[in-house]
Every structure is written in structure tokens, then in C-alpha cells.
C-alpha positions as CSV (number, residue, x, y, z in Angstrom):
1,X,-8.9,27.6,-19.7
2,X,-11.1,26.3,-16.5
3,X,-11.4,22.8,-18.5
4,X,-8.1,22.5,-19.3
5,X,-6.7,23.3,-15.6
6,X,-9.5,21.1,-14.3
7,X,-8.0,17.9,-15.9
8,X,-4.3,19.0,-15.8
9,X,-5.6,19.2,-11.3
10,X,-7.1,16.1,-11.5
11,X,-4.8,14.0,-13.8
12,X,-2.1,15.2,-11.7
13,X,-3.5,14.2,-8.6
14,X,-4.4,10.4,-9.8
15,X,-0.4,10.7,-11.4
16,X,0.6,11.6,-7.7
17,X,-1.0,8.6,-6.2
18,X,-0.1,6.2,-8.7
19,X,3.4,6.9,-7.9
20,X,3.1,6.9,-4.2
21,X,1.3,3.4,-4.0
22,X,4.0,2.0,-6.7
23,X,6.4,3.1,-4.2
24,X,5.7,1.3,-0.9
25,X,7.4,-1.5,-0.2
26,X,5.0,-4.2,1.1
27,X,3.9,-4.0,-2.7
28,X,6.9,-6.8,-3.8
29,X,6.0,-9.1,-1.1
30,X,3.4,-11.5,-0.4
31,X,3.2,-13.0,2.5
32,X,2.3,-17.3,2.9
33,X,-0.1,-18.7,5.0
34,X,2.3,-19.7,7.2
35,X,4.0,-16.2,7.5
36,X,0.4,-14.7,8.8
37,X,0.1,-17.4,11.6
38,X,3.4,-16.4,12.9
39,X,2.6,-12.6,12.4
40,X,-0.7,-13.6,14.0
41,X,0.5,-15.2,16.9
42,X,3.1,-12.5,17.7
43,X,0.6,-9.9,17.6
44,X,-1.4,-11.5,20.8
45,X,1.8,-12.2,22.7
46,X,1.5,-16.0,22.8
47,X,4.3,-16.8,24.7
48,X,6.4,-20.1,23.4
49,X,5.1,-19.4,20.1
């Protein structure tokens, strides 16, 4: 009974994040080099960038 519960825990758990990583959004896109200068450059503020 303690084996069986045991896997159905564990299995469930691994089910559980499997389905919440397959859900997030940034998982369809992939970003270019030139897409992480930009982000780059935005995150320091550069003005005229």
C-alpha cells in the first residue's frame, strides 16, 4: 500500500511539473542574437539605443 502511494506521490508530482513547464510561454520562442543585444541594451538604460 506504502509502495504503491509512494509512486502514485511521486509520479504525480513529476506529471505536475511537466505540465507546468509545457505551459509557459517563453517555451515557443527563441530569441536571435540580435533580439538579446536590444534586450541587453535596454536593460542598462543606454539612452539612444
Amino acid at each position: 500500500m506504502i509502495d504503491n502511494f509512494s509512486l502514485a506521490v511521486s509520479h504525480g508530482l513529476m506529471m505536475l511539473a511537466a505540465i507546468l513547464l509545457l505551459r509557459r510561454p517563453d517555451l515557443d520562442r527563441e530569441e536571435s542574437p540580435e533580439d538579446k543585444a536590444v534586450t541587453k541594451k535596454r536593460r542598462w538604460g543606454r539612452p539612444g539605443a
